[in-house]
N, C-alpha and C positions, 0 to 999 in steps of 0.2 A: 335291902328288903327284896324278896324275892317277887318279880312280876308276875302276874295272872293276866288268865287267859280270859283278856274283856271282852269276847265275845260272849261267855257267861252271861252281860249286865244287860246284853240288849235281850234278854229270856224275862222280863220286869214282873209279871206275871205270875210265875214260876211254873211249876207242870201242873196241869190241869188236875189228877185226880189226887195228890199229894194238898193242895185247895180245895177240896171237894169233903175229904180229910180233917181237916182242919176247922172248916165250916160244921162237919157233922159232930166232932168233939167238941166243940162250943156249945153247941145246942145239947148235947148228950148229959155234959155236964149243968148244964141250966136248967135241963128238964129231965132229971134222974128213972122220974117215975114212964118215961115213953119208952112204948116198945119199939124200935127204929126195927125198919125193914132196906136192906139196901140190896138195889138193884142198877148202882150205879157201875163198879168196876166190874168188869168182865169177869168176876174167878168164880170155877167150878164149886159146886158144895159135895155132890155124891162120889161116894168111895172109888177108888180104883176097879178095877177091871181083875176081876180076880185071877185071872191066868197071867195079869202082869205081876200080883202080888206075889201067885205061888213061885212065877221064874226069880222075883227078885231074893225069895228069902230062899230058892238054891241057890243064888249067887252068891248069896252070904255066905252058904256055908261052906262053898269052894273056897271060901276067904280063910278059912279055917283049918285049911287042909295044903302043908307047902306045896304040894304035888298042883293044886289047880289054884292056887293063888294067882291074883293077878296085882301087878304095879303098875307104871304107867303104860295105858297105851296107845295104839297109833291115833296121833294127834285130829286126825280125818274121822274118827268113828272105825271100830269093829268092822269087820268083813260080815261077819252074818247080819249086822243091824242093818249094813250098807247095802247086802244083796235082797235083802227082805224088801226092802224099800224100793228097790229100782226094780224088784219083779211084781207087786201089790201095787204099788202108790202109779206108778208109770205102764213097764210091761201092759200090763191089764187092761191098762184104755189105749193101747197100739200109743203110747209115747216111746221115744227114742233117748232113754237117759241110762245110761252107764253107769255102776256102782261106783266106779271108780270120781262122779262128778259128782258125788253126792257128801258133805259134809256134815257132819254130826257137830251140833252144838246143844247150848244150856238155854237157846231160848233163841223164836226170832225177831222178839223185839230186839235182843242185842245185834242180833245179824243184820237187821235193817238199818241200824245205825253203825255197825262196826264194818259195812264194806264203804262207807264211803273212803275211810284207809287209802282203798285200791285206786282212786278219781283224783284228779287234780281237782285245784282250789276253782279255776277258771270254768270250768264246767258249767252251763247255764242247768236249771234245775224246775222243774215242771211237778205241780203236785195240786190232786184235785181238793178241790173247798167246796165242802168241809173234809177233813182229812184227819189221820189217826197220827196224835201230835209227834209225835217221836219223829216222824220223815221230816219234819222240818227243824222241831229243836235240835238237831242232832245236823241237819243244817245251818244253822245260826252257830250251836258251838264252835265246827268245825271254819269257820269265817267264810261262806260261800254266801253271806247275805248281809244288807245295810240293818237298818233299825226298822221297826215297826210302827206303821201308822196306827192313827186311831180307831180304826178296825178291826187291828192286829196282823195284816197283810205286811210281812217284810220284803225288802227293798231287796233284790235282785233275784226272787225267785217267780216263775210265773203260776199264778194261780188260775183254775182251770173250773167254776163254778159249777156243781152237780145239785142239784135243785129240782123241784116239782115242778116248775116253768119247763123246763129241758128233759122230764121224765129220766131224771138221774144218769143221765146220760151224757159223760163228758165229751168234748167238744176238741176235735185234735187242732193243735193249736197253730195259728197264722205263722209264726216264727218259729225261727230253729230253737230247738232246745236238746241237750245232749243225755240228762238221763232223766227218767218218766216214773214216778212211782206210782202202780196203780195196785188195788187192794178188792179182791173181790172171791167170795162176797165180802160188799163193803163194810166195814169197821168206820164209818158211825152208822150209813144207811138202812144197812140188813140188804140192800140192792145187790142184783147181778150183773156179770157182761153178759150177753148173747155172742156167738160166733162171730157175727158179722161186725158189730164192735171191736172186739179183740184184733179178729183182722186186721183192722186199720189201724189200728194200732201199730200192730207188728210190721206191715206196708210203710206207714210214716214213719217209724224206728229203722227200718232198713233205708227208706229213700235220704234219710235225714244221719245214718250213721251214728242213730241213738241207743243208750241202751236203756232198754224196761225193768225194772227192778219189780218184781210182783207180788205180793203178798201173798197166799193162798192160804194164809191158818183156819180159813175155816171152810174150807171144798169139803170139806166128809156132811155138811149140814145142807148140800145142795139136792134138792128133790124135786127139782122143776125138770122133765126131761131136756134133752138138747144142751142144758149149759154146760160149757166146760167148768169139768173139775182143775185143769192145768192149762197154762199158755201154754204148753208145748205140744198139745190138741192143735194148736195152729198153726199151719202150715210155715216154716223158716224162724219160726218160734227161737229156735235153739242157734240162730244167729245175731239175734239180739235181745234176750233173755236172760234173768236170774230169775231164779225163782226161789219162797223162802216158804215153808212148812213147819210145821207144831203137832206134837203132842199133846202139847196143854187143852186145849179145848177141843180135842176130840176123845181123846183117851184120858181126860182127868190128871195134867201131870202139871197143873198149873205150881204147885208145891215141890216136885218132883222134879221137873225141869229135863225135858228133849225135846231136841228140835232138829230142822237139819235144812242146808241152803244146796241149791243145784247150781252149779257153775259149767256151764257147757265146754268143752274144749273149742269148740268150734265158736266162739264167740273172743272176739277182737275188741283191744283199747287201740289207741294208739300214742304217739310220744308226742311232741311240742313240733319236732321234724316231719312229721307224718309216717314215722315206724309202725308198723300195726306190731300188737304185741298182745300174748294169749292172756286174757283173764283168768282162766282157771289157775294159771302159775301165779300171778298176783295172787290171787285170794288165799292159796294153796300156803303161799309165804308167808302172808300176815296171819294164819291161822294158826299155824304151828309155831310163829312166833310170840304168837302173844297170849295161845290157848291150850291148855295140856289135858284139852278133850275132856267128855261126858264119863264118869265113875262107870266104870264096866258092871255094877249092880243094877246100874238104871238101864242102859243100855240093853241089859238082857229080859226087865222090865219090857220094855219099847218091843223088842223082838216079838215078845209074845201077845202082844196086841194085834201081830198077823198070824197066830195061827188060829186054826176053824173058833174054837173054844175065845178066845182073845176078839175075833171081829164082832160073831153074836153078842157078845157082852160089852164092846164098844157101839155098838149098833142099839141097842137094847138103852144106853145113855144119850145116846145122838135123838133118839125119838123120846127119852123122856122131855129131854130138855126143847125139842121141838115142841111137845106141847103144851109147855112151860110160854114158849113165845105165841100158840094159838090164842090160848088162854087172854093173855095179855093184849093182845092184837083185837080180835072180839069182843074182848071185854070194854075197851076205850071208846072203840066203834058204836057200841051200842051205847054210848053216852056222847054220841057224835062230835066224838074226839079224829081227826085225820092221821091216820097209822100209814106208816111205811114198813116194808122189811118184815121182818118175823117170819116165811115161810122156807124161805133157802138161808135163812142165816137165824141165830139166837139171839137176835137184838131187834127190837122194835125203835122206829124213827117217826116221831109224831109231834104235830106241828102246835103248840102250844096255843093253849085257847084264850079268847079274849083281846088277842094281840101282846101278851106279856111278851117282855124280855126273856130271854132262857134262863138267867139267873136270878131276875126275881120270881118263875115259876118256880124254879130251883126252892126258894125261900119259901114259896108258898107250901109246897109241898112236903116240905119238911115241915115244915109249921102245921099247919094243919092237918096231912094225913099221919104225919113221921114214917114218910116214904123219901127214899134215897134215890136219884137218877144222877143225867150227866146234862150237864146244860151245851145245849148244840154249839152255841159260839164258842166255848171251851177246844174245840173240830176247827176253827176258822169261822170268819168274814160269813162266811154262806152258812153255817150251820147257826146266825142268828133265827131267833124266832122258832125253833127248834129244841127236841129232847129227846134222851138216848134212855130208854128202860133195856134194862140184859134179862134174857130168861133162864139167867143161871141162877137159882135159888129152889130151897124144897117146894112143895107141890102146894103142902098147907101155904108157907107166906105168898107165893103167887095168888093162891085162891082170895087169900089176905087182903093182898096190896092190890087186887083188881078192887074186892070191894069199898075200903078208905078213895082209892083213885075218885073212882064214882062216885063217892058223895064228895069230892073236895072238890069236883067241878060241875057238880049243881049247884 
């Protein structure tokens, strides 16, 4: 009989919103006649971006014609998707990134789990709580971690608590640790870094010979002046840096699927001998081996979300769905509910009233409003006592689900 990979068994749990899932089909099915509102997974509901729609359906029909047909191609992303990106997404805030480090994929939750690949097993692993579950289940599979206490904190990674006490603001940690996943804005908080945060960051990643894995899928929602949209705004950034970006929640491609990770040339692993050796060829290698690249229709999709036509109407979604989160955020407050997040990010983080659990508010709320959220401890240890609303849905169910909110916690 063939063996499995038991580090699967210590996941007991299983992924958070696949249970979240499961809970709201029980009840769906028990209570046919409810109107369920969900506001718990993150996916966009408004259409595309219409200049991405018109490029993709010329794609198609290059598809149609032998002369511009396209089969496969280069494994890294298209040159125009790639130059667009490194002159819009970087160039433009004086970052320092190269087309050529730029990697086109299908999503970065896969990327956030698919570079550990490039890392040895022995790597100590730093990840803040509450935290966006993939960084870690994708540590547990991959066997960098013991089992899970009754918390749900596993055994060999260090957890880094961001919390109201700390004004979300993690804490660089007393010991060495070698790669640092940080996510901002945050996925669960809606919270920022400041400059001077990040700093230290990159400071302790350099003194400490660490690398920072960064999230940034949702930088286009940041509206607070000063914050960085990119670690790479900070200064040596780009010596201890990966950074991993989406189209999904800026340009609506959560069904569509681009995305695309930064690998600096200038950023170092090294070997068990102390060989320093280039990341960007590692990742460069596992990519093309194991991924035969984004459909050149989507891709030319992705393109036209930078030109003039493509940003106004990506812009024009970014501020619906902000005030999708006003909404929300205001709306809680004035039933002296405590909100986090909602102005630089699309998620509201609000501390559950009464002192419930996160997932019997979870219950509560589905029971009595038939409102859908995400229960904070679902995030970690620290996102007990906590809950995640997303402000991706239309205008009317927000309007909606502020109102049921409000009477389900009078």
């Amino acid at each position: 009989m063939a063996r499995i990979n038991e580090n699967f068994l210590k996941l007991k749990a299983g992924y958070l919103f696949p249970e979240i899932g499961r809970r709201v089909t029980q009840f769906a099915q028990q209570n046919p006649e409810a109107k369920i509102i969900r506001l718990g997974i993150g996916d966009v509901t408004e259409p595309l971006p219409a200049a991405a729609i018109a490029a993709m359906h010329a794609a198609v029909d290059e598809m149609g014609e032998r002369a511009t047909f396209k089969g496969y191609g280069p494994e890294q992303g298209y040159d125009f998707l790639r130059n667009a990106i490194a002159k819009h997404d970087y160039e433009s805030r004086g970052c320092d990134v190269d087309a050529d480090e730029i990697f086109v994929s299908d999503g970065s939750k896969c990327d956030t789990g698919n570079i550990l690949d490039i890392f040895g097993l022995d790597n100590v692993v730093a990840v803040t709580d509450p935290v966006y579950p993939v960084y870690v289940d994708t540590n547990v599979m991959a066997g960098r971690t013991g089992t899970a206490d009754d918390a749900g904190r596993f055994g060999g990674l260090v957890y880094i608590p961001v919390t109201e006490e700390n004004n979300f603001v993690p804490a660089i940690p007393e010991q060495h640790v070698d790669l640092i996943y940080l996510c901002y804005p945050n996925n669960p908080t809606g919270t920022v870094a400041t400059q001077e945060t990040l700093q230290k960051w990159v400071d302790y990643a350099k003194a400490e010979k660490a690398v920072i894995l960064y999230d940034s899928a949702y930088e286009a929602y940041i509206t607070t002046p000063g914050i960085p949209h990119s670690i790479y705004e900070i200064p040596r950034a780009r010596e201890v840096a990966i950074e991993f970006r989406s189209f999904s929640k800026t340009a609506g491609f959560t069904g569509t699927r681009c995305a695309y990770t930064v690998v600096p040339k200038s950023l170092k692993g090294s070997t068990a001998t102390g060989e320093a050796v280039d990341l960007h060829r590692l990742w460069n290698r596992r990519h093309c081996t194991k991924f035969n690249g984004v459909p050149y229709i989507i891709q030319k999709g992705a393109e036209a979300v930078y030109s003039n036509e493509g940003k106004q109407q990506v812009q024009n979604l970014l501020s619906f769905y902000l005030e999708n989160a006003r909404l929300l955020r205001e709306g809680l407050q004035s039933v002296g509910i405590t909100v986090h997040g909602g102005v630089d990010a699309p998620y509201v983080w609000l501390k559950t009233p009464n002192n419930l659990s996160s997932w019997d508010f979870f219950d509560r709320l589905l029971g009595k409003a038939h409102l859908v959220g995400t229960p904070g401890s679902g995030f970690g240890a620290s996102g007990e006592g906590y809950f995640r609303l997303s402000a991706f849905n239309s205008r009317a169910n927000i309007n909606e689900a502020v109102t049921r909110f409000q009477q389900a916690v009078r």
